[in-house]
Residue, then its C-alpha position, 0 to 999 in steps of 0.5 A: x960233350x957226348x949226347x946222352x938222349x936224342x930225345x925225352x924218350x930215346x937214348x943214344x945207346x938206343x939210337x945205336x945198338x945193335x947185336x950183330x955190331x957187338x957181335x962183330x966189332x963193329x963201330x957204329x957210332x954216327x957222324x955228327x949229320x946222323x946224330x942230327x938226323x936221329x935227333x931229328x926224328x926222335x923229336x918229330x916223329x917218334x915223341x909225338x907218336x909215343x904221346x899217341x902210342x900212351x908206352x914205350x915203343x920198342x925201336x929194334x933198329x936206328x942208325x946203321x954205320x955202312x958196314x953194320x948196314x952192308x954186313x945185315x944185307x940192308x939197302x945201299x940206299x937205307x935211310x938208317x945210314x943218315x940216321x933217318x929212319x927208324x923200326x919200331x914194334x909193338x912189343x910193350x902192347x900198348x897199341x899194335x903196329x896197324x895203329x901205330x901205322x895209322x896214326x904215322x900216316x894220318x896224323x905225322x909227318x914221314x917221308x917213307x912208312x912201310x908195312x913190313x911183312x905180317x899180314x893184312x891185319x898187322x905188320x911185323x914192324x914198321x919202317x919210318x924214316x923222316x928228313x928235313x933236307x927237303x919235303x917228306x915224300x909221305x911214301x907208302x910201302x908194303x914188304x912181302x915175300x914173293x913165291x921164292x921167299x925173296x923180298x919185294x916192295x910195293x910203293x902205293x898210295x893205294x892198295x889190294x889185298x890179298x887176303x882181304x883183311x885189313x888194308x894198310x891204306x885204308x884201314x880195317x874194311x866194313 
């Protein structure tokens, strides 16, 4: 039998498409541990968060076969591969990536959450990843480009902005 629906509000085919897999010809199908994964943190984390979020939320990348993850440039290491993470976006509006980040972080269980890239106000996406081999880490990360474009990580509990805005740690300042 072939699972159609990792969760109420996420389907298989949602959990792995990719244009550059159809573009390719590339299988991404997951093992059956992946599939467990993405069972996993549809049911845990993003349903809870869609309850919150009151829409949909568009997913813009899920499981990942290694040769779609080596063939996109994504990390040796991502959690996409197991099936454990998850982009998400604000697309439908109902509620923008800073609070969608905000909420992730105050109210659910997460293992990595990064800011990815946009400003201090908003990211352009985020990155939630969510296992259950052992405890979620609750690791917090901001993306951005350094002074030669390249991409750069800063894991922190706490943050500086640079621009003063909103802090992805500590929300909108007075």
């Amino acid at each position: 039998m072939q699972i159609t629906k990792l969760s109420d509000h996420v389907s298989a085919k949602e959990g792995t498409y990719s244009r550059t897999a159809i573009r390719k010809g590339i299988k991404n199908d997951p093992p059956p541990e992946a599939l467990n994964c993405m069972i996993n943190i549809s049911e845990l984390l993003f349903e809870p968060l869609r309850e919150y979020v009151g829409g949909p939320i568009k997913i813009t990348s899920f499981y990942r076969c290694k040769k779609l993850n080596t063939t996109i440039g994504g990390s040796r290491t991502s959690q996409h591969i197991k099936g454990q993470a998850m982009d998400i976006d604000d697309t439908f509006g109902y509620k923008t990536n800073a609070e969608m980040y905000h909420y992730i972080k105050g109210h659910l269980e997460f293992d990595q959450l990064i800011w990815e890239f946009g400003d201090d106000n908003n990211p352009d996406w985020l990155h939630v990843s969510f296992v259950t081999h052992r405890k979620n880490r609750k690791r917090l990360t901001v993306a951005y480009r350094d002074e030669e474009g390249k991409t750069r990580y800063m894991h922190t509990a706490k943050h500086t902005t640079l621009t003063g805005g909103l802090s992805p740690d500590t929300g909108p300042r007075a």
